[in-house]
C-alpha positions in Angstrom: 108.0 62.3 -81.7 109.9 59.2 -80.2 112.9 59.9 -78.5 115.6 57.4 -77.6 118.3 58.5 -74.9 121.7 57.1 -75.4 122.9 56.4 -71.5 122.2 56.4 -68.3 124.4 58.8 -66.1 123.3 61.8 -64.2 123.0 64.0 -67.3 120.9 61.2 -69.4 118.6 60.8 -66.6 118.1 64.2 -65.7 116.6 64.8 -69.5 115.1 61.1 -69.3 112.7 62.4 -66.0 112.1 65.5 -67.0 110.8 64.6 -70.4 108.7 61.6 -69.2 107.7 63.6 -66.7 106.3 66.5 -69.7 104.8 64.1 -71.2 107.5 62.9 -74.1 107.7 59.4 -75.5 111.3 58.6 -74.5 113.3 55.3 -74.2 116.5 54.8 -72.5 119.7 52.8 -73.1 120.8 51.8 -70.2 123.0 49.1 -68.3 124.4 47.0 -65.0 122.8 48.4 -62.0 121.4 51.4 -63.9 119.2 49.4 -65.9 118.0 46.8 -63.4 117.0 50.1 -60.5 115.0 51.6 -63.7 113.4 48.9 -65.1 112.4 47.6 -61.1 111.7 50.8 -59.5 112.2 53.6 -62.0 113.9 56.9 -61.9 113.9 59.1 -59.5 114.9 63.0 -59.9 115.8 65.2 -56.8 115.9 68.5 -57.5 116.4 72.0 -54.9 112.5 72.3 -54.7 111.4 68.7 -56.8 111.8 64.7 -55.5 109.6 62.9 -58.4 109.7 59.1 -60.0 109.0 58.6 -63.3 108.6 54.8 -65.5 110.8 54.5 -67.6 111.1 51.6 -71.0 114.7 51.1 -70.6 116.7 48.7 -72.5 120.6 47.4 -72.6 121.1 47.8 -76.4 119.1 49.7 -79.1 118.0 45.7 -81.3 114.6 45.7 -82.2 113.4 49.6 -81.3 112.9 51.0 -84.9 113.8 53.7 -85.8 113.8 57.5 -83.8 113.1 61.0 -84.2 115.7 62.1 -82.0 118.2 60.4 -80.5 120.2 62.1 -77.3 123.8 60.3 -76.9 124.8 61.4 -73.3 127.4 59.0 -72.6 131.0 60.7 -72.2 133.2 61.8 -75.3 135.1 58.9 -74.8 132.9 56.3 -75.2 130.5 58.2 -78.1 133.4 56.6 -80.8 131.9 53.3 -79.3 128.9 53.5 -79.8 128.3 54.3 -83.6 127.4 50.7 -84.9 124.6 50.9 -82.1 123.2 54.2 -83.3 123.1 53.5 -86.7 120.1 51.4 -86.5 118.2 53.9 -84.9 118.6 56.4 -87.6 115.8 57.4 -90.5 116.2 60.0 -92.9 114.9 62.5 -90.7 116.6 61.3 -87.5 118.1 64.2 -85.5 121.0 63.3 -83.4 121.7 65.7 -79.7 125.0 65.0 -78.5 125.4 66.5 -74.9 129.0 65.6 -73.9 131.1 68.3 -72.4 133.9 70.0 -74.2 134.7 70.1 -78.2 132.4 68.5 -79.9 132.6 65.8 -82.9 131.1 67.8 -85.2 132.4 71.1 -84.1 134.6 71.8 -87.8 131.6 70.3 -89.9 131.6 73.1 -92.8 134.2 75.1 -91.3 136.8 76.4 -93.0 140.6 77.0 -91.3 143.4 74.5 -90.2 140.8 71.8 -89.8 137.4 72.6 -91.7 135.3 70.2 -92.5 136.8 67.1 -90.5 136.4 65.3 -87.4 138.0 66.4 -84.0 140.7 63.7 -84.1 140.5 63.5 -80.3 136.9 63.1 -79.7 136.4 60.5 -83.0 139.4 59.2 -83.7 138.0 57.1 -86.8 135.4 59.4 -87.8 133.1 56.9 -87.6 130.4 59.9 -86.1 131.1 62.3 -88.7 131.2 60.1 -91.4 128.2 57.4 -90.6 126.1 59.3 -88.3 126.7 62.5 -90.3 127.2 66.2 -89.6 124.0 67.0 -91.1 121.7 65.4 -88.8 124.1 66.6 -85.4 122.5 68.9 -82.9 125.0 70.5 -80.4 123.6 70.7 -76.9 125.6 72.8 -74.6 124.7 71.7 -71.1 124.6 73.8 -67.5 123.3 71.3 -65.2 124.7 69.9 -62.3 123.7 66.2 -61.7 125.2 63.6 -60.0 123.7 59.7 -59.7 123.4 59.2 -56.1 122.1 55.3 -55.9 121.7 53.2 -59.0 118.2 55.1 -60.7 118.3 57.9 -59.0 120.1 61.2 -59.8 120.2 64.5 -58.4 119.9 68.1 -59.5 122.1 70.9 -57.6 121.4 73.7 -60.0 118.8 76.6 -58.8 118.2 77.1 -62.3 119.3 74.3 -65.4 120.0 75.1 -69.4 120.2 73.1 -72.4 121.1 74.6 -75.6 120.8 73.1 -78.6 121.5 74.1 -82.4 122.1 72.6 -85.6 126.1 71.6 -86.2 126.1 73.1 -89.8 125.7 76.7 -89.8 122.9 77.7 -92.3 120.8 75.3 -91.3 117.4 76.1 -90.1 116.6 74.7 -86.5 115.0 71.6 -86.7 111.4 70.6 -85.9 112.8 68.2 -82.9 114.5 70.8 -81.3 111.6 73.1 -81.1 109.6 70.7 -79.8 112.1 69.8 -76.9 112.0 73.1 -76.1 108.3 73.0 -76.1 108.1 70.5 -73.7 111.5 71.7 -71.2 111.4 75.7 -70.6 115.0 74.8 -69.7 115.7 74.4 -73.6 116.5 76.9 -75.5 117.3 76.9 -79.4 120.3 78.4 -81.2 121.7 78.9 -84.7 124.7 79.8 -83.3 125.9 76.3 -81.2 129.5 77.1 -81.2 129.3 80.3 -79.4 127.4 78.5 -77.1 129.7 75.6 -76.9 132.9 77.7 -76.0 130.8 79.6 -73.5 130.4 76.4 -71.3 134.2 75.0 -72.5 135.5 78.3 -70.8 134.0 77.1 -67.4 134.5 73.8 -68.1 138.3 74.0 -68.3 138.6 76.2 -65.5 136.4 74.7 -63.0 137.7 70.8 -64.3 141.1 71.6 -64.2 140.9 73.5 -60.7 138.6 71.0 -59.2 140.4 68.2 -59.6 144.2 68.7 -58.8 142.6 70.3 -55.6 139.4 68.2 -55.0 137.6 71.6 -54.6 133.6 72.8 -55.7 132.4 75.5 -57.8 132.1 77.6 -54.5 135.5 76.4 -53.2 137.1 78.0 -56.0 135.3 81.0 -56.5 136.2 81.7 -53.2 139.1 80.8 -52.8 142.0 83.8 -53.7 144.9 81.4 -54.2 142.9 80.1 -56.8 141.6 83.2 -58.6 143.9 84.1 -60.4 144.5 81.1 -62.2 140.8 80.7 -62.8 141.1 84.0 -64.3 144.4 83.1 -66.6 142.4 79.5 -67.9 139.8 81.4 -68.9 142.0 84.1 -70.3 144.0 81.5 -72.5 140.6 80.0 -73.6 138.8 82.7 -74.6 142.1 83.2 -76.9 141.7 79.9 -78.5 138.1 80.7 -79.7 139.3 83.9 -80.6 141.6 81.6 -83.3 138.4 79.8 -84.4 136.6 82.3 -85.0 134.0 82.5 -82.3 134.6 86.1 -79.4 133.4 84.6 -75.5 135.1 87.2 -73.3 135.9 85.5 -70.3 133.8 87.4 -68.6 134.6 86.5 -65.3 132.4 88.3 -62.4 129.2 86.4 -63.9 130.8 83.1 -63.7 132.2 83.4 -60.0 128.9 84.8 -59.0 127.6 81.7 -60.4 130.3 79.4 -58.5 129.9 80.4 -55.7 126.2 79.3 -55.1 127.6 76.3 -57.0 128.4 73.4 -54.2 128.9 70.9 -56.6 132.0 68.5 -58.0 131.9 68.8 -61.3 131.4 66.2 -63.9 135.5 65.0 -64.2 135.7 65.6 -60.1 133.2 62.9 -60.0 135.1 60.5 -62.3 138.6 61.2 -60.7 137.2 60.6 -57.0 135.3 57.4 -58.7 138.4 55.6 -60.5 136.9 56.4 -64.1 138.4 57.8 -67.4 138.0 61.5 -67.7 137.2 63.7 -70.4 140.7 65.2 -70.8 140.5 64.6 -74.8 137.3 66.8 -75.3 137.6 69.4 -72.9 141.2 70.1 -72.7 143.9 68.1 -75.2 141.7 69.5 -78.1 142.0 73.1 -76.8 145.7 72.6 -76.6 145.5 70.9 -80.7 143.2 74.1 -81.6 145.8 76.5 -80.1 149.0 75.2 -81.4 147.2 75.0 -85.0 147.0 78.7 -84.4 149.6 79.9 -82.6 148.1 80.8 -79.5 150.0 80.6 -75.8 147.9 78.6 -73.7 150.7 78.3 -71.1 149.0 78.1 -67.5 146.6 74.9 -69.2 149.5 73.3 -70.4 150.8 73.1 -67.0 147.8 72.2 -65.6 147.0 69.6 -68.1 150.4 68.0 -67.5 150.0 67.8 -64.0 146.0 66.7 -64.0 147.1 63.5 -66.3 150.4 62.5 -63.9 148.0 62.9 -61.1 144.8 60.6 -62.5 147.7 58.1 -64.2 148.7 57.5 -60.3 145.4 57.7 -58.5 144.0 55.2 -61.4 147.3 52.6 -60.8 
């Protein structure tokens, strides 16, 4: 099975390694630094109880590599809109195509029915150039719960004690395809699921919370598990979210004990922490502004993200100026 991985940040590589490293026949899209560190030296994965280097055929644009298996996009929501007339090249009839991007999905209302079945998520592709070219059919959710961060140009490290990918097929109905299976043959870290949007909401619960939190105070997982200024309105996030898939169809209590206990071993800035602290975009369309479209659609208050929201964008609008 050839695998291609579509970029070269701390989730990409992490997958990269560890499939190389099982034995998988993976290529990278990569670029800048990232690409030049690979191609020279390789990449390197430090884990809690792991420090391994792996080679790595890595390339700056997808001309000339045929056709895939399975292709992994791991670049960030925002960019996956920009990136569609480089996939499509990649793609054969049987090509399955893993997006592991935080937040809602592009596929997510793919055979749905409701205010918006069976169209794109506006905010994460705009022109539905993913639904309608790459196609609903061959989309693989994976739901990622992994903390990684790229230390040095080609080298990434894991933070998590123990690291999950889950990965279903987008249309419900669908049997599990071969390519997943086999991903999960090679990573005991990957599991399978015909149920992807229960799975997606599960981490999008955490996600806002932690996101939201983390940034406007610059805190970790830990810091804000324990921290009781900041409980309750960890708890209220998760409250107002697990409302929202409620609407959609899909009951995640918030469940709330299990995920602090999981904070507070969790010492690391999460994914949009990183971006704000680096000067980058962040994810605010995928894991947040198309909560807020889902709950207005359906009438439910989402009142304590809405503030947060609104003070999160003034604050990256003047740290980004």
């Amino acid at each position: 099975m050839r695998i291609l991985v579509f970029g070269a940040g701390a989730i990409g590589c992490h997958l990269t390694a560890r499939l190389i490293k099982a034995g998988a026949d993976v290529h990278l899209i990569a670029r800048g630094q990232q690409l030049d560190a690979i191609t020279d030296r390789g990449l390197r994965l430090i884990g809690p109880q792991e420090d391994f280097t792996v080679p790595v055929r890595a390339y700056p644009s997808t001309a000339g590599l045929g056709q895939f298996d399975l292709v992994i996009t791991a670049v960030k929501a925002y960019s996956l809109p920009h990136i569609v007339n480089d996939l499509l090249p990649v793609l054969g009839a049987h090509t399955q195509v893993a997006s592991a991007v935080n937040g809602v999905p592009w596929w997510y209302f793919a055979g749905q029915k409701g205010v918006f079945g069976n169209q794109p998520v506006k905010r994460v592709d705009p022109g539905g150039g993913l639904f309608h070219r790459v196609g609903a059919d061959r989309a693989l959710g994976c739901v990622v719960l992994s903390a990684n961060e790229l230390v040095a140009p080609g080298v990434v490290q894991n933070r998590s004690s123990s690291n999950s990918f889950v990965l279903g097929p987008a249309l419900e109905g669908l049997a599990v395809p071969a390519q997943a299976s086999q991903l999960a043959h090679w990573l005991p870290s990957v599991t399978v699921s015909e149920h992807i949007r229960a799975a997606v909401w599960h981490k999008l619960l955490l996600n806002m919370g932690s996101s939201l939190l983390g940034c406007l105070t610059h805190s970790t997982g830990s810091q804000v598990a324990q921290s009781p200024a900041l409980l309750g309105v960890f708890e209220a996030v998760m409250s107002e979210g697990s409302r929202v898939a409620a609407a959609v169809g899909v009951q995640v209590p918030p469940d709330l004990e299990s995920r602090l206990a999981r904070m507070r071993s969790n010492h690391h800035r999460c994914s949009m922490l990183q971006d704000l602290e680096a000067g980058r975009p962040l994810e605010l369309d995928s894991q947040l502004l198309a909560v807020q479209d889902i709950a207005r659609a359906y009438g439910v208050s989402t009142t304590t993200i809405d503030t947060l929201v609104a003070l999160l964008q003034f604050k990256a609008a003047a740290e980004t100026n």
